[in-house]
C-alpha positions in Angstrom: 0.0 0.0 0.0 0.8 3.3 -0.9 0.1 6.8 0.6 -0.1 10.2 -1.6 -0.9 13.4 0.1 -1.3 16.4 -2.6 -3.0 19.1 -1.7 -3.1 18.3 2.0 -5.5 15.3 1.1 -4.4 11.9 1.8 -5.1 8.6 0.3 -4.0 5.1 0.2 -3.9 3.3 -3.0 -3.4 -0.5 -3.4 0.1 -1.6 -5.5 0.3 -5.1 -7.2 3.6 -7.0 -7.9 4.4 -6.2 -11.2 7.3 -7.9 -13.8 8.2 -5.0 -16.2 8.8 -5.4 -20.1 12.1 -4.4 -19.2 12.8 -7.4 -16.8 12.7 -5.5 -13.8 10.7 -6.4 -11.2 8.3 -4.0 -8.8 4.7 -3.0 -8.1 2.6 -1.1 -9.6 -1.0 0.9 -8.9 -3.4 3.4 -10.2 -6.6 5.1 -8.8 -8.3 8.4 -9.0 -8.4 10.7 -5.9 -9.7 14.5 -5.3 -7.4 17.1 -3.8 -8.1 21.0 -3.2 -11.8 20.3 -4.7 -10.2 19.0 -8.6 -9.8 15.3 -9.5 -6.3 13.9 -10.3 -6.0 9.8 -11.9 -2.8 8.6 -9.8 0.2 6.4 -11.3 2.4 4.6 -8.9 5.7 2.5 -10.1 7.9 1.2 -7.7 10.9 -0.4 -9.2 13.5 -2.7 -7.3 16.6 -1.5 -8.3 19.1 -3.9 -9.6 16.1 -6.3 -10.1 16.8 -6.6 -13.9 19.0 -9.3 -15.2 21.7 -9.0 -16.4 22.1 -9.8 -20.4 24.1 -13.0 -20.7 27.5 -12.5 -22.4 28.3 -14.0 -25.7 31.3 -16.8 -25.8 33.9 -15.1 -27.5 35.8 -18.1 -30.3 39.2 -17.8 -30.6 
């Protein structure tokens, strides 16, 4: 779970484990929330860092 305060409104929004195109690995969540009377649509990435693997190296012939 995730907290955003804008505004000096506060909500929680929900993230889900997420596997990324890229191969990284994280969680992700969206939602809609209203701050200072207007309504905002919320995007939340978390990304671990160093959780993309590593390309394998090709074998060099000699």
């Amino acid at each position: 779970m995730a907290a955003i305060q804008l505004c000096g409104d506060k909500q929680n929004f929900i993230l889900d484990k997420k596997d990324f195109k890229t191969g990284s690995k994280g969680y992700y969540g969206t939602g809609k929330m209203v701050a200072g009377g207007k309504r905002y649509q919320i995007g939340i990435q978390v990304v671990e860092i160093g959780s993309k693997p590593k390309p394998k190296e090709e074998k060099k012939e000699k």
